[in-house]
GUTIFI-277041 format. One record per residue (C-alpha): residue in three letters; x, y, z; residue number from 1. Coordinates in steps of 0.2 Angstrom, whole numbers, plus 2048, in hexadecimal, padded with zeros to 3 digits. Example, Ala and Ser with C-alpha at 12.3 -4.5 7.8 and 13.67 -1.06 7.14 Angstrom:
<recs>
REC type  c1  c2  c3 seq
REC  ALA 83E 7EA 827   1
REC  SER 844 7FB 824   2
</recs>
This chain:
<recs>
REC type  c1  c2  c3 seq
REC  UNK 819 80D 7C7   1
REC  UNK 819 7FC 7BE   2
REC  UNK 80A 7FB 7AF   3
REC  UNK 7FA 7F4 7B3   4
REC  UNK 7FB 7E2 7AE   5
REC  UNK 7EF 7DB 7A1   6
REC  UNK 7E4 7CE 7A5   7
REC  UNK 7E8 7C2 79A   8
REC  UNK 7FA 7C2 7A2   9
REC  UNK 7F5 7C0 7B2  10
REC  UNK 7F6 7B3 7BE  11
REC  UNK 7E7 7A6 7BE  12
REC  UNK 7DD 7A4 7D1  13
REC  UNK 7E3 792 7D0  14
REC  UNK 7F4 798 7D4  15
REC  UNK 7F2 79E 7E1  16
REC  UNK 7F6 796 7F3  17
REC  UNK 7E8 78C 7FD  18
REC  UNK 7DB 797 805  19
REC  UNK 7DC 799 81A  20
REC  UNK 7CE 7A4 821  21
REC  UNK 7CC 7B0 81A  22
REC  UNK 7C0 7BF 81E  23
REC  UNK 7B6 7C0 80D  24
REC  UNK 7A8 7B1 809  25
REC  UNK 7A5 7B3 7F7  26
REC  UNK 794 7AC 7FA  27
REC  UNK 791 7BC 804  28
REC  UNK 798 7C8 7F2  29
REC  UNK 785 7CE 7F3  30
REC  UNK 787 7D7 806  31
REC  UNK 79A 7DF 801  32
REC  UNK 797 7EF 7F7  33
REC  UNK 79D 7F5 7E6  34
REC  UNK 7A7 804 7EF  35
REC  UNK 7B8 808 7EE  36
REC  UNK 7C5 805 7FC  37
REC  UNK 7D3 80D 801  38
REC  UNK 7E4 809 80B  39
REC  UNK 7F6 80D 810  40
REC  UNK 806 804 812  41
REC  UNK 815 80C 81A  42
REC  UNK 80D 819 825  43
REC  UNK 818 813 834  44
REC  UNK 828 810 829  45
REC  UNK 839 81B 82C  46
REC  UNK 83C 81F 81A  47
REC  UNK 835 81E 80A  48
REC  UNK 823 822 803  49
REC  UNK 811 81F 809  50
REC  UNK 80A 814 7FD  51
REC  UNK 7F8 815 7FA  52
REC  UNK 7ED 80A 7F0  53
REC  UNK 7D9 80E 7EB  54
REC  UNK 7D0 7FD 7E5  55
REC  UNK 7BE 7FD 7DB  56
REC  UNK 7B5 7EE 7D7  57
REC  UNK 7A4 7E8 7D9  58
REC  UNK 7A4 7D7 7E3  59
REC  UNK 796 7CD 7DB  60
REC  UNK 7A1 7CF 7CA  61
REC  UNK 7B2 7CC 7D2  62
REC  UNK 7BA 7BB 7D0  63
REC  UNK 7B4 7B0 7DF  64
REC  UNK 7C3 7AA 7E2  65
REC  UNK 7CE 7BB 7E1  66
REC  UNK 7C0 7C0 7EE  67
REC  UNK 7C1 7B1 7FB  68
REC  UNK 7D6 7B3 7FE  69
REC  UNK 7D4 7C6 802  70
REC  UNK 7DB 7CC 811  71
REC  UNK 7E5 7D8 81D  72
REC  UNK 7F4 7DA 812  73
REC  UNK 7FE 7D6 822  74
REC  UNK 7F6 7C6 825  75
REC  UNK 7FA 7BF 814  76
REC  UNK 80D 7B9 80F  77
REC  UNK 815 7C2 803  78
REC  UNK 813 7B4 7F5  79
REC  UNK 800 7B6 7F6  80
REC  UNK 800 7C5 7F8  81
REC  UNK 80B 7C7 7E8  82
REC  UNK 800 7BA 7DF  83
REC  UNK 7F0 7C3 7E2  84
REC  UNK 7F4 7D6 7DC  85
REC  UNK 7F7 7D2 7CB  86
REC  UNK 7E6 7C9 7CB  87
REC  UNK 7DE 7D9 7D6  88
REC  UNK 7E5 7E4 7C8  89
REC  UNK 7DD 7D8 7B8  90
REC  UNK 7CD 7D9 7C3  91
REC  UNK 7CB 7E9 7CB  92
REC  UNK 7CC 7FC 7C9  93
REC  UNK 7DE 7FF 7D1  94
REC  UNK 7E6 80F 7D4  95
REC  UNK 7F5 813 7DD  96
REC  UNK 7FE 824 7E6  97
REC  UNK 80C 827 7F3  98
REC  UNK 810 834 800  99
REC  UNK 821 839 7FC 100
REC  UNK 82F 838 80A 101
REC  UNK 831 84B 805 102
REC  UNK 820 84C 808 103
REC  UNK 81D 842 818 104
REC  UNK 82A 84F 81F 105
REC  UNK 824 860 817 106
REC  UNK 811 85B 81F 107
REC  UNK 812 84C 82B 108
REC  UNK 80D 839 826 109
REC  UNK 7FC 83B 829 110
REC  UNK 7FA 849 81E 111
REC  UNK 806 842 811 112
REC  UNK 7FB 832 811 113
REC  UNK 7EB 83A 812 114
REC  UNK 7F2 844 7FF 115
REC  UNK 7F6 834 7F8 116
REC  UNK 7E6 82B 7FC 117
REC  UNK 7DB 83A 7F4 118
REC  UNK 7E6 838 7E4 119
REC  UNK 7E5 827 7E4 120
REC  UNK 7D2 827 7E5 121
REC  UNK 7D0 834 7D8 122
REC  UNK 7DC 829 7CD 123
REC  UNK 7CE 81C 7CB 124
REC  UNK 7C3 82A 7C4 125
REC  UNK 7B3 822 7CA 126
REC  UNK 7A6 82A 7D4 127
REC  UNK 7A3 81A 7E0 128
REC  UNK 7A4 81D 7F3 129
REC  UNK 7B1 81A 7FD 130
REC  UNK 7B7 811 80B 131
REC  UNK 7C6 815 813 132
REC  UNK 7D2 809 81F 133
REC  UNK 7D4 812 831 134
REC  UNK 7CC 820 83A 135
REC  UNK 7D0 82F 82E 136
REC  UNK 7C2 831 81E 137
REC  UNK 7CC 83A 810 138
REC  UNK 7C9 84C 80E 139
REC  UNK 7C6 854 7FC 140
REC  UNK 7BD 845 7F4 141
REC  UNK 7AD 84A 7EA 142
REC  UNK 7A6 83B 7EF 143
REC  UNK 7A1 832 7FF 144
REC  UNK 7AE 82C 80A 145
REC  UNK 7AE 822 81B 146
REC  UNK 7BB 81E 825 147
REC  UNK 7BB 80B 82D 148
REC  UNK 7C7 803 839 149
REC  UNK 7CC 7F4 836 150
REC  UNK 7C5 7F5 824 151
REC  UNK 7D1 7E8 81C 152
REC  UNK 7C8 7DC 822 153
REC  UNK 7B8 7E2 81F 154
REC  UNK 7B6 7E8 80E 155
REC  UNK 7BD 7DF 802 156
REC  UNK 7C6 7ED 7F7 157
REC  UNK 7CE 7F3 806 158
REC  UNK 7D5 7E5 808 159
REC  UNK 7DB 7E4 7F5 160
REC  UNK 7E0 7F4 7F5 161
REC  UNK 7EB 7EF 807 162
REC  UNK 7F4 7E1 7FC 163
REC  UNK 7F6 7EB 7EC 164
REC  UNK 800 7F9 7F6 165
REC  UNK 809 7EF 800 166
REC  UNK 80F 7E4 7F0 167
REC  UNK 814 7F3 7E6 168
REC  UNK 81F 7FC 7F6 169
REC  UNK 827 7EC 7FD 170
REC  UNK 82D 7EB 7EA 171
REC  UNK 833 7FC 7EB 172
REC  UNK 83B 7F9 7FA 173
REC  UNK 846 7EA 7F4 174
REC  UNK 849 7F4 7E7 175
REC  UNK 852 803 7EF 176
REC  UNK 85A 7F5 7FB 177
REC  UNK 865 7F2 7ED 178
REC  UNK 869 805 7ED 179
REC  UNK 86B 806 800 180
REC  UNK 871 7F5 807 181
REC  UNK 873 7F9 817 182
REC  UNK 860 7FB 820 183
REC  UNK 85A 7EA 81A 184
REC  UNK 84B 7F2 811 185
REC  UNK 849 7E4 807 186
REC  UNK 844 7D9 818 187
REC  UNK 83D 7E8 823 188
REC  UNK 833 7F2 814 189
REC  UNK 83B 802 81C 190
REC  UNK 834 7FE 830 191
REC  UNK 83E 801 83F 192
REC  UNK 846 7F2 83F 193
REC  UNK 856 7EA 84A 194
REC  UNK 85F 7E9 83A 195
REC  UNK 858 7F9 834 196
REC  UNK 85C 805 842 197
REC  UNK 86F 7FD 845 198
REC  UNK 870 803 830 199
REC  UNK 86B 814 837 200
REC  UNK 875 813 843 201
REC  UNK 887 80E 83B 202
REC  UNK 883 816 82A 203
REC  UNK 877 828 82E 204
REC  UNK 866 828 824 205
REC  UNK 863 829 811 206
REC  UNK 85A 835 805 207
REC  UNK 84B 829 808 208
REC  UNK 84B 82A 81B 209
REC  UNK 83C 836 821 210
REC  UNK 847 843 82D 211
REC  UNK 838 844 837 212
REC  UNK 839 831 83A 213
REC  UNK 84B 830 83B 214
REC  UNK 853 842 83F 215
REC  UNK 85E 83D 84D 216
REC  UNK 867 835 842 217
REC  UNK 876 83A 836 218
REC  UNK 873 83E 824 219
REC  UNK 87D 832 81A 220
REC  UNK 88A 83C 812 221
REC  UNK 886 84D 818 222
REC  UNK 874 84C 80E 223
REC  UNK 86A 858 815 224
REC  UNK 858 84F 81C 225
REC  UNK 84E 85C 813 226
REC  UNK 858 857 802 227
REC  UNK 849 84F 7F3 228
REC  UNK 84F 83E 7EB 229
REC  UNK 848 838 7DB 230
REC  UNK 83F 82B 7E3 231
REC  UNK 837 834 7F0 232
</recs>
């Protein structure tokens, strides 16, 4: 996992694009609590890890204009999105965990992504309640925990935390691409894509590909489904 960037090397809020509506009024900072949130990315995806990120910070501190270009991860383009965690990260208590391919197989993806957001918020070491994207709360937390749908757009650090993990595995993701060229990762993020499934489908799955995603399709080379890769 990439260090933590300093502050100091961080991007100013004047970089970044124009502000669209967006969910989060700054002049409302006193009525969004200092809790922590909590999200996922790549629950749906056919290969590769959940990533999970757990965000604390308490709004009336947070820079106002960091603050009023939150959002849904999926409702941002990748250069905001790219130009707001760095500035999440200067500004915010950030922690990060994944669910293992290995281990969205051994347990399914829910389990696997329920793991990875209890690591995650006991990363941050705080005793801050939490606020969770979705309908599951996380089990094995000692502090309070709620689950909300549709959270990313209605508390602020789950919406931070939505964009910091979706920054950190699309990253990954180009990154193995090089590795595996043929599934398009580095445009499909892992999801069951045209291009993706024809790359199944001509060249058998990787080491990455959850068997339980992708099991009617070949191994690549005879690798066995169940078989660990130093990346899961």
């Amino acid at each position: 996992m990439a260090p933590r960037p300093k502050p100091a090397q961080a991007p100013s809020p004047k970089t970044l694009p124009p502000k669209t509506l967006r969910p989060f009024d700054p002049a409302r900072a006193a009525t969004y609590p200092a809790v922590i949130g909590c999200d996922e990315v790549g629950r749906g995806a056919l290969c590769g890890p959940v990533m999970v990120a757990a965000v604390w910070f308490d709004p009336l501190a947070f820079p106002a204009e960091i603050l009023a270009r939150l959002d849904d991860s999926k409702r941002l383009d990748r250069a905001t999105r790219e130009a707001l965690t760095p500035l999440i990260r200067a500004h915010a208590r950030v922690s990060l965990a994944a669910g293992s391919r290995a281990l969205v197989d051994r347990v399914n993806v829910r389990g696997a992504t329920l793991d990875a957001m209890r690591r995650a918020v006991a990363g941050l070491g705080l005793d801050a309640a939490v606020l969770v994207d979705g309908r599951d709360a996380i089990p094995g937390l000692v502090q309070p925990c709620r689950a909300v749908v549709g959270g990313d757009r209605l508390v602020p650090q789950i919406a931070a935390a939505s964009i910091v993990a979706k920054t950190c595995r699309d990253d990954l993701m180009r990154r193995l691409a090089l590795r595996h060229p043929a599934y398009a990762w580095e445009r499909n993020a892992g999801y069951g894509t045209a291009a993706h499934l024809a790359g199944l489908t001509a060249q058998g799955r990787s080491p990455h590909h959850r068997v339980s995603f992708t099991g009617r399709f070949a191994a690549v080379g005879g690798v066995s489904g169940s078989s660990r890769s130093s990346n899961d």
